[in-house]
Predicted model as a PDB file, atoms N, CA, C, CB and O in Angstrom, pLDDT in the B-factor column:
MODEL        1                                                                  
ATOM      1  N   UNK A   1     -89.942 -85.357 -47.998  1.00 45.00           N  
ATOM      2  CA  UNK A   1     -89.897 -86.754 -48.426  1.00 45.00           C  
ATOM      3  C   UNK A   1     -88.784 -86.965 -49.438  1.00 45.00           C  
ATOM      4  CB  UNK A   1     -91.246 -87.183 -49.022  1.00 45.00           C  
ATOM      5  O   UNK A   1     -88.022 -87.932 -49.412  1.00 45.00           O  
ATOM      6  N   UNK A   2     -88.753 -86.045 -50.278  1.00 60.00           N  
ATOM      7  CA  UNK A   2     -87.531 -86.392 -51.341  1.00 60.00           C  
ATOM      8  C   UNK A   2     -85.985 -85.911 -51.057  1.00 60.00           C  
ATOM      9  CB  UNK A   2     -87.913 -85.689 -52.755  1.00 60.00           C  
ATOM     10  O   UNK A   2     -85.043 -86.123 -51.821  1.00 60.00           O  
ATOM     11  N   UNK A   3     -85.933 -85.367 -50.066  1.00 65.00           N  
ATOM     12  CA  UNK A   3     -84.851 -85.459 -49.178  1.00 65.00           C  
ATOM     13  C   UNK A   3     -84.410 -86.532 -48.196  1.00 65.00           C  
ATOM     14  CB  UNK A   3     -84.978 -84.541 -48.552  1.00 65.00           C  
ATOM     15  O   UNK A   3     -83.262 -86.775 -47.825  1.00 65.00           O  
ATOM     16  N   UNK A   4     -85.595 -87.154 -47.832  1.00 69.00           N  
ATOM     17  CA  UNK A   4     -84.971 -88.446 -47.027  1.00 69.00           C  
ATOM     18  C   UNK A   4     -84.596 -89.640 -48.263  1.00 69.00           C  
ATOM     19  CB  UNK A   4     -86.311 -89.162 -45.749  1.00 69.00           C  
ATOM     20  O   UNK A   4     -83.987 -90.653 -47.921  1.00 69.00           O  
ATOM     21  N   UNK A   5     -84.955 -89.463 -49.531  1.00 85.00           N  
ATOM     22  CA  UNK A   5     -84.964 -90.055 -50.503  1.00 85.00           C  
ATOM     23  C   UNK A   5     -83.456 -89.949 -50.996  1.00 85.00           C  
ATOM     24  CB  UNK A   5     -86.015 -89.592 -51.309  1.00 85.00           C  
ATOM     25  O   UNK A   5     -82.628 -90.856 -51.080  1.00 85.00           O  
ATOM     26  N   UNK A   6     -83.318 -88.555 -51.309  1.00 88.00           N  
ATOM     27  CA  UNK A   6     -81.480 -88.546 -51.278  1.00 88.00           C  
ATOM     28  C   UNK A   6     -80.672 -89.097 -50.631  1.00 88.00           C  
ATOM     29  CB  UNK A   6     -80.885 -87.565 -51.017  1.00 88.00           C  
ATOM     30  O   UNK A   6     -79.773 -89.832 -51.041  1.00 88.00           O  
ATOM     31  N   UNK A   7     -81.008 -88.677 -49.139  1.00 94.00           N  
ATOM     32  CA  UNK A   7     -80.353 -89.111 -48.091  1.00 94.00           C  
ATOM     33  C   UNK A   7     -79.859 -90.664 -47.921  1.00 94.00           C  
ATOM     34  CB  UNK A   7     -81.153 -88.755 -47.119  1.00 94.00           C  
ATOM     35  O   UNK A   7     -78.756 -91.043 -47.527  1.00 94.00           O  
ATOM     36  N   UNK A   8     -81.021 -91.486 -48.343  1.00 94.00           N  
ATOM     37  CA  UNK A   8     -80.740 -92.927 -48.046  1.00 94.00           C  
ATOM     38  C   UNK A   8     -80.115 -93.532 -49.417  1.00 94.00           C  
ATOM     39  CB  UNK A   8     -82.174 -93.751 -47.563  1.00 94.00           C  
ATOM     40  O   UNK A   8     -79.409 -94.540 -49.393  1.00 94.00           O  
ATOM     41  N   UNK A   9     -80.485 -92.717 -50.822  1.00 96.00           N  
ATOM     42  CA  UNK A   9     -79.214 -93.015 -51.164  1.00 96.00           C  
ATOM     43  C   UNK A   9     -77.785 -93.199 -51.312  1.00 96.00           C  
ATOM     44  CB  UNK A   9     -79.254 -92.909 -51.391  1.00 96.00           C  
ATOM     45  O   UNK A   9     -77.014 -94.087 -51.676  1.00 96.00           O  
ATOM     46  N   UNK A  10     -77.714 -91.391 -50.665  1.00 97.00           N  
ATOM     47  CA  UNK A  10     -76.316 -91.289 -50.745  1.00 97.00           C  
ATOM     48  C   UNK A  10     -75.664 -92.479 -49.627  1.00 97.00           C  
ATOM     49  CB  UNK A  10     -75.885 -89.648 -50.388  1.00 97.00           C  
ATOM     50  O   UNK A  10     -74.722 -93.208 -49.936  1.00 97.00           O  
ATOM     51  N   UNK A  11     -76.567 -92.529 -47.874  1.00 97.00           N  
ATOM     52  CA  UNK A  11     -75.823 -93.303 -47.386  1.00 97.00           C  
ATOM     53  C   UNK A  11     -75.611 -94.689 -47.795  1.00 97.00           C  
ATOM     54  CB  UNK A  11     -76.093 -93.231 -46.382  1.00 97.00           C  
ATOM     55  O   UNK A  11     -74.402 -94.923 -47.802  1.00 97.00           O  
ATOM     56  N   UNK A  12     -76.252 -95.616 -48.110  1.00 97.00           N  
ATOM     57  CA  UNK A  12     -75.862 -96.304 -49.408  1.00 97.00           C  
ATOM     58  C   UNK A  12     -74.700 -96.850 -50.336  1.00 97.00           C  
ATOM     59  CB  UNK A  12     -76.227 -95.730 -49.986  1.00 97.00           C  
ATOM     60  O   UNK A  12     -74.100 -97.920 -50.449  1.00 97.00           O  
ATOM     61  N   UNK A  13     -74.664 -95.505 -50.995  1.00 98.00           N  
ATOM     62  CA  UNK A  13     -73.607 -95.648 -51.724  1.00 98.00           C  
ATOM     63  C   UNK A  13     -72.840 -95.237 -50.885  1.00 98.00           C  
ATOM     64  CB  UNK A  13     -73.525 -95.110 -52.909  1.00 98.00           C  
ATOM     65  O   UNK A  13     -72.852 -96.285 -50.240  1.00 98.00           O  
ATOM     66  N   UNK A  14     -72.132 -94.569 -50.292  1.00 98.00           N  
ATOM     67  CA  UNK A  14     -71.335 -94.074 -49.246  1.00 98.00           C  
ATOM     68  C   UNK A  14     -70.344 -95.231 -48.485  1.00 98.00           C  
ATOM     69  CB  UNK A  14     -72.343 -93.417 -48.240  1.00 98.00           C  
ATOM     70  O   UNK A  14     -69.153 -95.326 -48.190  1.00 98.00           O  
ATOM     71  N   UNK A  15     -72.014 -96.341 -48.305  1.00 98.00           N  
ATOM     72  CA  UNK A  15     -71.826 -97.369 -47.192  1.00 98.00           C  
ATOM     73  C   UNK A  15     -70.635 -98.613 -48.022  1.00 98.00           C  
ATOM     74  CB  UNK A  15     -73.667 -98.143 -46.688  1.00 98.00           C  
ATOM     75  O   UNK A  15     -69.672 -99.265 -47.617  1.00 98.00           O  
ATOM     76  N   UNK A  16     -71.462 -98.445 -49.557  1.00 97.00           N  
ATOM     77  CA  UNK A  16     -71.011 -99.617 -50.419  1.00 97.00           C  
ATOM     78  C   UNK A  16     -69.933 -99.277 -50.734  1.00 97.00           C  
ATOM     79  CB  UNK A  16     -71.723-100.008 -51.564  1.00 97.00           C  
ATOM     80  O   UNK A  16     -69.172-100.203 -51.013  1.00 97.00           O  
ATOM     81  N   UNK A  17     -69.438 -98.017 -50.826  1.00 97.00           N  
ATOM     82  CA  UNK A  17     -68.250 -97.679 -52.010  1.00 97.00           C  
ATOM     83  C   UNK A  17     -67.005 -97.806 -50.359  1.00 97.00           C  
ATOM     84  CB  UNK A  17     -68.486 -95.416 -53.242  1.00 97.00           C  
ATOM     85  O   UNK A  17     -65.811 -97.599 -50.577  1.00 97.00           O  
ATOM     86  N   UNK A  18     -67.430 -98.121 -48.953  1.00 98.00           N  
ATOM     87  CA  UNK A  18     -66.884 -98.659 -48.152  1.00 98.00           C  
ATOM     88  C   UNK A  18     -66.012 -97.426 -46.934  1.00 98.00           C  
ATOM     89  CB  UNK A  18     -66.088 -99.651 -49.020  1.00 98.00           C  
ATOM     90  O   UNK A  18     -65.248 -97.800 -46.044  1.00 98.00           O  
ATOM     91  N   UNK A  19     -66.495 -95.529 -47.296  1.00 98.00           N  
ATOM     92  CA  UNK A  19     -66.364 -94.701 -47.120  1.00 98.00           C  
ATOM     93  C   UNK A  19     -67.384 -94.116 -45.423  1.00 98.00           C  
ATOM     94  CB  UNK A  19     -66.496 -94.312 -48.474  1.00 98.00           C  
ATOM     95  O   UNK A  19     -68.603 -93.978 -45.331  1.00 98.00           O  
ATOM     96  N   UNK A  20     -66.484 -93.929 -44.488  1.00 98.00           N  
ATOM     97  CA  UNK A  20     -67.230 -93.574 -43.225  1.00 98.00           C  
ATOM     98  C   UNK A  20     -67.600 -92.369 -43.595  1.00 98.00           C  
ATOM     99  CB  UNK A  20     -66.490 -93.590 -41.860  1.00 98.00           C  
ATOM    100  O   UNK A  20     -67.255 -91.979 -44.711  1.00 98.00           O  
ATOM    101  N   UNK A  21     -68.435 -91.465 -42.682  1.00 98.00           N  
ATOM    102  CA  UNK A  21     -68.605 -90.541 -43.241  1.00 98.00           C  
ATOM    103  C   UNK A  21     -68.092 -88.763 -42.820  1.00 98.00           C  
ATOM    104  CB  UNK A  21     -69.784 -90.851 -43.333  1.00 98.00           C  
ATOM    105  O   UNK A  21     -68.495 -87.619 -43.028  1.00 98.00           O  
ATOM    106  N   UNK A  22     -66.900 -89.508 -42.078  1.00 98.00           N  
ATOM    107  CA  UNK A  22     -65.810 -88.350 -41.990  1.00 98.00           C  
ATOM    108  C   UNK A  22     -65.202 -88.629 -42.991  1.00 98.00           C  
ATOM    109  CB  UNK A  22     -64.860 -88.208 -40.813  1.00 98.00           C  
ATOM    110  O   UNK A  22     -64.949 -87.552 -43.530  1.00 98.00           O  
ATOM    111  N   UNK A  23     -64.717 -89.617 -43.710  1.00 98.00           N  
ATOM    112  CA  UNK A  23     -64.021 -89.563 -44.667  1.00 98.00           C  
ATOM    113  C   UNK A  23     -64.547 -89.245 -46.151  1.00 98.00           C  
ATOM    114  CB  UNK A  23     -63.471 -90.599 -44.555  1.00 98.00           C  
ATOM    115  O   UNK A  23     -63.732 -88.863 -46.992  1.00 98.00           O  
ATOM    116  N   UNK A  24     -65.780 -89.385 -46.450  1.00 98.00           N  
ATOM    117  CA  UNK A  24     -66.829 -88.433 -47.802  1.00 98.00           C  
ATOM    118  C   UNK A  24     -66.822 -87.666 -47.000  1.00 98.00           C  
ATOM    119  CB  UNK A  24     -68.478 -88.791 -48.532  1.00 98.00           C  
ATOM    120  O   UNK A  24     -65.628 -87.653 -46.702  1.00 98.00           O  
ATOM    121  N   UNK A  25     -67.310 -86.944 -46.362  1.00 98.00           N  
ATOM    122  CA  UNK A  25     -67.276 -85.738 -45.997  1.00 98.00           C  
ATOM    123  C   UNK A  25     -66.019 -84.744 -46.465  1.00 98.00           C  
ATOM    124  CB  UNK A  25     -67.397 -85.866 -44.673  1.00 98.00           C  
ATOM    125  O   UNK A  25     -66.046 -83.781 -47.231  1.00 98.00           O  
ATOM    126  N   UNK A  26     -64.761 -85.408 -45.625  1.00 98.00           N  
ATOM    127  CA  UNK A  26     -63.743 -84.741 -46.008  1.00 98.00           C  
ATOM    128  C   UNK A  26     -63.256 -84.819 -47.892  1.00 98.00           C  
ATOM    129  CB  UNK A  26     -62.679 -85.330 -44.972  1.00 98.00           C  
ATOM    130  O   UNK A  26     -62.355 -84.155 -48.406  1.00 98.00           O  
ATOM    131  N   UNK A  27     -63.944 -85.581 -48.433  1.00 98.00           N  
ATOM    132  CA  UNK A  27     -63.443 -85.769 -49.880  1.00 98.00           C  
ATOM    133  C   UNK A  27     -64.569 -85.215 -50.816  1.00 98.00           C  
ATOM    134  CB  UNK A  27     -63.120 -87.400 -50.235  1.00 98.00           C  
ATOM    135  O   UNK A  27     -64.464 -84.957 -52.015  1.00 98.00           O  
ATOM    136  N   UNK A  28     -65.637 -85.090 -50.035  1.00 97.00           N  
ATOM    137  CA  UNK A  28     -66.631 -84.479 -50.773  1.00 97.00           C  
ATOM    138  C   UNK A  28     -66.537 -82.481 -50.572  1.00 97.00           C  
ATOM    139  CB  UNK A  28     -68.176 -85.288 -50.109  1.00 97.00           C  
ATOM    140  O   UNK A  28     -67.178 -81.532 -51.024  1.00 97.00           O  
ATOM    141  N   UNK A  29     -65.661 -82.614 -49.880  1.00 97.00           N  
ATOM    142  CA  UNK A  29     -65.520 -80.609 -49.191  1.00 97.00           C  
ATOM    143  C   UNK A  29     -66.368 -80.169 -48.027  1.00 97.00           C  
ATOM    144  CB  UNK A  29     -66.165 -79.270 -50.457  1.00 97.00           C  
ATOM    145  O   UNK A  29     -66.316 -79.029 -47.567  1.00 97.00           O  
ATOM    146  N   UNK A  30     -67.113 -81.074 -47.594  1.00 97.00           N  
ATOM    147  CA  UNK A  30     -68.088 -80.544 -46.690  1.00 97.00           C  
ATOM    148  C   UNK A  30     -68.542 -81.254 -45.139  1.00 97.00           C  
ATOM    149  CB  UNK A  30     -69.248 -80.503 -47.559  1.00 97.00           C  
ATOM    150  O   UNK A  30     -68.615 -82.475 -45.001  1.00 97.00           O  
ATOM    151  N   UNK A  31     -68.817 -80.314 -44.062  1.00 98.00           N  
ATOM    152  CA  UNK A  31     -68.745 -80.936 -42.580  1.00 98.00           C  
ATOM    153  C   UNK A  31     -69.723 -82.290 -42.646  1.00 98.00           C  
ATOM    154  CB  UNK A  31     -69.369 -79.716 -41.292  1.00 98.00           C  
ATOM    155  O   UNK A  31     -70.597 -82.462 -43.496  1.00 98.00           O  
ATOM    156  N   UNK A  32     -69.390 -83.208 -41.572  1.00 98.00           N  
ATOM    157  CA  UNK A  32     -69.716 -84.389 -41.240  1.00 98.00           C  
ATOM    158  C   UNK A  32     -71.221 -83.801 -40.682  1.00 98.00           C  
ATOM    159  CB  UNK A  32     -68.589 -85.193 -40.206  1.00 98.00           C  
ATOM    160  O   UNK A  32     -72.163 -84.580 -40.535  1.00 98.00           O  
ATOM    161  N   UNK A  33     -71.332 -82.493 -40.419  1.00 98.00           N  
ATOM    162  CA  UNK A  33     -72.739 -82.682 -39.741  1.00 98.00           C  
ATOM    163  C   UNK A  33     -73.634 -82.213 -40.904  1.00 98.00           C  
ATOM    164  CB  UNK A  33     -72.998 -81.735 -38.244  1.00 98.00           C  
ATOM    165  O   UNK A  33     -74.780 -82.662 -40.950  1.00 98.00           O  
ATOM    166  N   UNK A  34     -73.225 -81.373 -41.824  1.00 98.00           N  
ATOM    167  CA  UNK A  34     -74.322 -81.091 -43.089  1.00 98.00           C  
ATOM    168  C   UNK A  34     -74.342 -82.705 -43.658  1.00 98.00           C  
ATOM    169  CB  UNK A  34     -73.652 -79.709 -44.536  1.00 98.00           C  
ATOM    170  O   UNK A  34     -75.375 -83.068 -44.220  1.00 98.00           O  
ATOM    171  N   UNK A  35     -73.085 -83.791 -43.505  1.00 98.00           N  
ATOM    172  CA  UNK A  35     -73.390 -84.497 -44.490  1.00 98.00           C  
ATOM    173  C   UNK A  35     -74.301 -85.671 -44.099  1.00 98.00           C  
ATOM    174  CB  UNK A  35     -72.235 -84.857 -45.095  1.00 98.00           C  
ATOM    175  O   UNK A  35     -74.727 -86.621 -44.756  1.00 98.00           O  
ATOM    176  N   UNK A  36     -74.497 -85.230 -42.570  1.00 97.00           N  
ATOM    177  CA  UNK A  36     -75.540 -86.318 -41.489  1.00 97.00           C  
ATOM    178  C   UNK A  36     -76.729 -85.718 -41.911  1.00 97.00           C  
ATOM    179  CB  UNK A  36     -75.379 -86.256 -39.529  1.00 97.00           C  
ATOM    180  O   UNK A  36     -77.620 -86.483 -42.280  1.00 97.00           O  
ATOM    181  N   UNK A  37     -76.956 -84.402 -41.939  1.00 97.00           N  
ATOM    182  CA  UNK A  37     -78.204 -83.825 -42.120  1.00 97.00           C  
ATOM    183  C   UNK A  37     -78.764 -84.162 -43.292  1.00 97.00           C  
ATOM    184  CB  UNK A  37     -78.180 -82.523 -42.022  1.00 97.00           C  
ATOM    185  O   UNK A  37     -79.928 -84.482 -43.533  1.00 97.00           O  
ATOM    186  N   UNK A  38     -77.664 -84.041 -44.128  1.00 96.00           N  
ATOM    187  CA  UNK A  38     -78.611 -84.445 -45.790  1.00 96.00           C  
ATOM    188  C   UNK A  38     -79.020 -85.852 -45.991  1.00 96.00           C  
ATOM    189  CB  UNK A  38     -77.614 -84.200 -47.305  1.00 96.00           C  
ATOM    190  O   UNK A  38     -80.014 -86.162 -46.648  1.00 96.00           O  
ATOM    191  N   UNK A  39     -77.795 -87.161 -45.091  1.00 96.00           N  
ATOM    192  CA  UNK A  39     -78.460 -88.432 -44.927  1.00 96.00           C  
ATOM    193  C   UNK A  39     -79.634 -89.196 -44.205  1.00 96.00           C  
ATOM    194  CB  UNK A  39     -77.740 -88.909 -44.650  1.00 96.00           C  
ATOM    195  O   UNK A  39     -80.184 -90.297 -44.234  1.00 96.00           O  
ATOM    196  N   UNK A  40     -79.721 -87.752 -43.408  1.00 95.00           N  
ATOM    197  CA  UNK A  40     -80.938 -88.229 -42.182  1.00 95.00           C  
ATOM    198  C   UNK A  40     -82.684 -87.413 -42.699  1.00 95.00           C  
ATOM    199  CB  UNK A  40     -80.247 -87.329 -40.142  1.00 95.00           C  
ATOM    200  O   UNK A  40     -83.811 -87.491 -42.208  1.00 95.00           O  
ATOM    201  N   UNK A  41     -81.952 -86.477 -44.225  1.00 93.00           N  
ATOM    202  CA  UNK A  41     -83.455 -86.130 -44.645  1.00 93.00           C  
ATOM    203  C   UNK A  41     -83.977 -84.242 -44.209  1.00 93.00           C  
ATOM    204  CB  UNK A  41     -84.578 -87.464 -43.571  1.00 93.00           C  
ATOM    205  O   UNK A  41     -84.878 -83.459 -44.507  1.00 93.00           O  
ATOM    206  N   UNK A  42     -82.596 -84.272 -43.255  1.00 95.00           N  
ATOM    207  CA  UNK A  42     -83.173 -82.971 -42.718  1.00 95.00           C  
ATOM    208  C   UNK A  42     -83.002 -81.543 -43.637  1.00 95.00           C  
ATOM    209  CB  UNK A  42     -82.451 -82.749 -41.306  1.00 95.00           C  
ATOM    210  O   UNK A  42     -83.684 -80.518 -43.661  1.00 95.00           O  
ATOM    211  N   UNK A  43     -81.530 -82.033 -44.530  1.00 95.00           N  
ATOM    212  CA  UNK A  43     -81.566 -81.001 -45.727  1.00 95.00           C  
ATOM    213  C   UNK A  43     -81.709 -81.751 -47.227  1.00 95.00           C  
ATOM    214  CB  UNK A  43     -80.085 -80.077 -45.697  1.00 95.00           C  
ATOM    215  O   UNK A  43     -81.692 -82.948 -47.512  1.00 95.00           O  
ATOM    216  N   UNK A  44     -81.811 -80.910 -47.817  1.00 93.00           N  
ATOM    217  CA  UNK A  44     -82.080 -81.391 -49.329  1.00 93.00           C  
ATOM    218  C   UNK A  44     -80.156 -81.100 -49.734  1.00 93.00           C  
ATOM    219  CB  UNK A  44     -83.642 -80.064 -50.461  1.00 93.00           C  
ATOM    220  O   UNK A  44     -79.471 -80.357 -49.031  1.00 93.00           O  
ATOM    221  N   UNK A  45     -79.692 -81.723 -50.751  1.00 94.00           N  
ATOM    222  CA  UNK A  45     -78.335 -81.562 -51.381  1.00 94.00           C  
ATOM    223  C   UNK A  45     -78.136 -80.462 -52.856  1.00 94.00           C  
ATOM    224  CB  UNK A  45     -77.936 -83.159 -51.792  1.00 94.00           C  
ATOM    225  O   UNK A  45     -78.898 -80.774 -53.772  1.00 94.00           O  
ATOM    226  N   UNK A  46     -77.524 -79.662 -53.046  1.00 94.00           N  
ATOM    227  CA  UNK A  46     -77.574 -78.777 -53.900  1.00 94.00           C  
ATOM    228  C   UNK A  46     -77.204 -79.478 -55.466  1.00 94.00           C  
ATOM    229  CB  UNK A  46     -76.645 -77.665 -53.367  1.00 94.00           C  
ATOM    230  O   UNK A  46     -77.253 -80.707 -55.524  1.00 94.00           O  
ATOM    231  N   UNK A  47     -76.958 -78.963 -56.311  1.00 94.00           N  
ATOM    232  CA  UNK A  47     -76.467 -79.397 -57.121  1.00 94.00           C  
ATOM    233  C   UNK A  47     -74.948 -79.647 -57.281  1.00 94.00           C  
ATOM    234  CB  UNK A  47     -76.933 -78.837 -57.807  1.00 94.00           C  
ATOM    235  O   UNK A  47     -74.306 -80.589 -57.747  1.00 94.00           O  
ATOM    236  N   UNK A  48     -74.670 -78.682 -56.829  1.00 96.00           N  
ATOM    237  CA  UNK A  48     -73.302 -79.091 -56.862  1.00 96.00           C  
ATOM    238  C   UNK A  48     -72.263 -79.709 -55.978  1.00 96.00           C  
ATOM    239  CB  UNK A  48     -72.864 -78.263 -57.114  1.00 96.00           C  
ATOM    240  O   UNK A  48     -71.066 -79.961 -56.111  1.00 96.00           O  
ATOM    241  N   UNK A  49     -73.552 -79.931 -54.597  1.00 96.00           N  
ATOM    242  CA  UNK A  49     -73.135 -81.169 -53.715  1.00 96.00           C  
ATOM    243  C   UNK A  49     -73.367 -82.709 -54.033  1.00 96.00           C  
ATOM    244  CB  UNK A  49     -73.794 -80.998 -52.501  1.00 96.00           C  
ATOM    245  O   UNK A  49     -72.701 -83.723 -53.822  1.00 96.00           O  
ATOM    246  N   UNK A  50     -74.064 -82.564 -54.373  1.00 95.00           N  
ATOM    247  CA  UNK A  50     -74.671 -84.015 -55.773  1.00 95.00           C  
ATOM    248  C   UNK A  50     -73.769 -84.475 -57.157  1.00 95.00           C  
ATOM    249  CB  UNK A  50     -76.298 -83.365 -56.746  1.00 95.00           C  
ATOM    250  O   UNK A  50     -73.468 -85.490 -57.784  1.00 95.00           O  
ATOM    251  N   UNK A  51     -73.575 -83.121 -57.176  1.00 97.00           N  
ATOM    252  CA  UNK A  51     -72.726 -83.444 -58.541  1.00 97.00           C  
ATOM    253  C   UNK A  51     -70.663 -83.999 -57.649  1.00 97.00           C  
ATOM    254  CB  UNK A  51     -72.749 -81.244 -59.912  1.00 97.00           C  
ATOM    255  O   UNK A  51     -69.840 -84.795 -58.102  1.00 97.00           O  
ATOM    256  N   UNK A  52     -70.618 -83.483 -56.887  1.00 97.00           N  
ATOM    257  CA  UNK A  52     -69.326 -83.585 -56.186  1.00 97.00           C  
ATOM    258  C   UNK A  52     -69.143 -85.312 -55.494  1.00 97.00           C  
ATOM    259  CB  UNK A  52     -69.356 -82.264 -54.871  1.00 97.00           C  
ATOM    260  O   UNK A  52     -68.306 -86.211 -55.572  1.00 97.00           O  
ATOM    261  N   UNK A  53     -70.143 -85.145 -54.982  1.00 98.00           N  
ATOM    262  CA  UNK A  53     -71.076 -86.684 -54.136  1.00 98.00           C  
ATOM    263  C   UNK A  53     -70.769 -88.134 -55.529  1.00 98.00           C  
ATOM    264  CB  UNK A  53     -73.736 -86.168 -53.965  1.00 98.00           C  
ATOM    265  O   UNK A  53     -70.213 -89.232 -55.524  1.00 98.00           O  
ATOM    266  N   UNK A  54     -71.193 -87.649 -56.116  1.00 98.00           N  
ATOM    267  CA  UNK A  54     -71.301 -88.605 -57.562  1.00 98.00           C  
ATOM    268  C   UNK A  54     -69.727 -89.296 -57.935  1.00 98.00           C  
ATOM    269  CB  UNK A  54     -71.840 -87.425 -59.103  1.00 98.00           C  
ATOM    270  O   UNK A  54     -69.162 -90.389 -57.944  1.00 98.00           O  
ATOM    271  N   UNK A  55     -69.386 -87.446 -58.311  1.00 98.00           N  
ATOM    272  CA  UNK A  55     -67.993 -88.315 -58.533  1.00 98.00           C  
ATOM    273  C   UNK A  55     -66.436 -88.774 -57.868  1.00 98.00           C  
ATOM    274  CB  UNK A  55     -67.648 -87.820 -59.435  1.00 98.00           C  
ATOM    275  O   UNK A  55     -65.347 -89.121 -58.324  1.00 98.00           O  
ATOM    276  N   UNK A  56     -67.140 -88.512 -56.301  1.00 98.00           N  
ATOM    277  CA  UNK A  56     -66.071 -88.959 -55.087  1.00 98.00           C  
ATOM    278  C   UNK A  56     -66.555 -90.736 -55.194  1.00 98.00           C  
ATOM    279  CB  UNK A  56     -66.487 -87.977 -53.108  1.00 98.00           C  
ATOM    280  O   UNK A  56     -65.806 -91.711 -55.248  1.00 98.00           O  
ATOM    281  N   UNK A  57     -67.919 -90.696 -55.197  1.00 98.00           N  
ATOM    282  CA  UNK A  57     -68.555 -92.543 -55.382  1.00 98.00           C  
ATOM    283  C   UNK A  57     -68.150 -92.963 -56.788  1.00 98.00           C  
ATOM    284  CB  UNK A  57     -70.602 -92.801 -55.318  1.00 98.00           C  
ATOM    285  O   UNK A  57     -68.015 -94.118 -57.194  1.00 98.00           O  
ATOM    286  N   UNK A  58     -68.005 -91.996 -57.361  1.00 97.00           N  
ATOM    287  CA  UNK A  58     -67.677 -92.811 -58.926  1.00 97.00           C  
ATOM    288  C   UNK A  58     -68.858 -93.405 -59.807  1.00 97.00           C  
ATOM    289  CB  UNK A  58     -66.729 -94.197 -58.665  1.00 97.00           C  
ATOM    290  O   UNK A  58     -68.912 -94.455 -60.448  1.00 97.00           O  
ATOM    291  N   UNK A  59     -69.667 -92.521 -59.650  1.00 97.00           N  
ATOM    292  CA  UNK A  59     -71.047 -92.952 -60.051  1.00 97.00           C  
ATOM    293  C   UNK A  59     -72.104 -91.892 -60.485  1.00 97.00           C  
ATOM    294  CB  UNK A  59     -71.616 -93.668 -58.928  1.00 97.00           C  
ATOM    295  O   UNK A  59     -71.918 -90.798 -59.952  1.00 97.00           O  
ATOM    296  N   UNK A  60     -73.232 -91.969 -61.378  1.00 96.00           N  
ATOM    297  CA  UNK A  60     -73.538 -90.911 -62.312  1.00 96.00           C  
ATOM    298  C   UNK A  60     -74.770 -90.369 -61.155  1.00 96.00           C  
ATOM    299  CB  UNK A  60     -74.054 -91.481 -64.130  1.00 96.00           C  
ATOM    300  O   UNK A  60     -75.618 -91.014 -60.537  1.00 96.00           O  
ATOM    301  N   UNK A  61     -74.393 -88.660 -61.182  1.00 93.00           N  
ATOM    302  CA  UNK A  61     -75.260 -88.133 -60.983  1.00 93.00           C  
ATOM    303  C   UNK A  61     -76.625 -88.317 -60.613  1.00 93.00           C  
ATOM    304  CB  UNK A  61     -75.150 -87.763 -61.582  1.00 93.00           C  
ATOM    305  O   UNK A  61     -77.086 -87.786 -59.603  1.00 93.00           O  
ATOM    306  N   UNK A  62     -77.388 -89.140 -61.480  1.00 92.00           N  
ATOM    307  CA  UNK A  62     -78.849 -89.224 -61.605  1.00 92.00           C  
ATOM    308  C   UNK A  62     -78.975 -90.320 -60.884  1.00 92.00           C  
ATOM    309  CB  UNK A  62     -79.496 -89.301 -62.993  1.00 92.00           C  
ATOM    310  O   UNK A  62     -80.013 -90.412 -60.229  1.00 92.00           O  
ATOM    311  N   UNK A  63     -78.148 -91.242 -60.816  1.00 93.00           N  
ATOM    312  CA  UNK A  63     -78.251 -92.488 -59.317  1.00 93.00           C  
ATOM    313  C   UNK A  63     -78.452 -92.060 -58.656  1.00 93.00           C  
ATOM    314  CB  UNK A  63     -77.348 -93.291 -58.652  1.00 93.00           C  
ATOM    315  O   UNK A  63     -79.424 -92.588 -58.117  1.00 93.00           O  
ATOM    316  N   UNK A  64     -77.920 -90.690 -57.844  1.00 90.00           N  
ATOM    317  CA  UNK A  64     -78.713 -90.145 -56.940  1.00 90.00           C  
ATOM    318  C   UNK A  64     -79.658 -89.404 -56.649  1.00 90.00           C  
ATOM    319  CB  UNK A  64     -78.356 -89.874 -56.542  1.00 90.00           C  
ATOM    320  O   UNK A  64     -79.934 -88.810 -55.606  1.00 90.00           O  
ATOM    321  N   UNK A  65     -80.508 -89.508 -58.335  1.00 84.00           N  
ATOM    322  CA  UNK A  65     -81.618 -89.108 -57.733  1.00 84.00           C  
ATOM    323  C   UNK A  65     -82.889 -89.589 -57.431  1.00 84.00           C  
ATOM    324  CB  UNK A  65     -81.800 -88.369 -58.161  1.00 84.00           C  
ATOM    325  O   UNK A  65     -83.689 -88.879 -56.822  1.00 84.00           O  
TER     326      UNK A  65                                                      
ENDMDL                                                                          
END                                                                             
């Protein structure tokens, strides 16, 4: 549950900050399909994919959590 909770944030912000998600993907360091998986709930995001995530959106950490 608190992975689909990430997930629909990050896509979200992702969506708002106006970023497809080959393109966070590629700016965040990581494949389009981990970054489907973590939006669709199926993985949880590490810390230091969260922390990377944050400041490609320009936005604090704990928003996403």
């Amino acid at each position: 549950m608190e992975s689909t909770n990430y997930g629909k944030k990050i896509r979200a912000y992702r969506k708002l900050k106006g970023y497809t998600q080959q393109e966070f993907a590629k700016q965040v360091g990581m494949s389009v399909s981990v970054l489907g998986d973590i939006e669709r709930g199926n993985r949880q995001p590490n810390d230091t994919m969260l922390e990377q995530m944050a400041k490609v959106l320009n936005i604090s950490k704990f928003q996403l959590l």
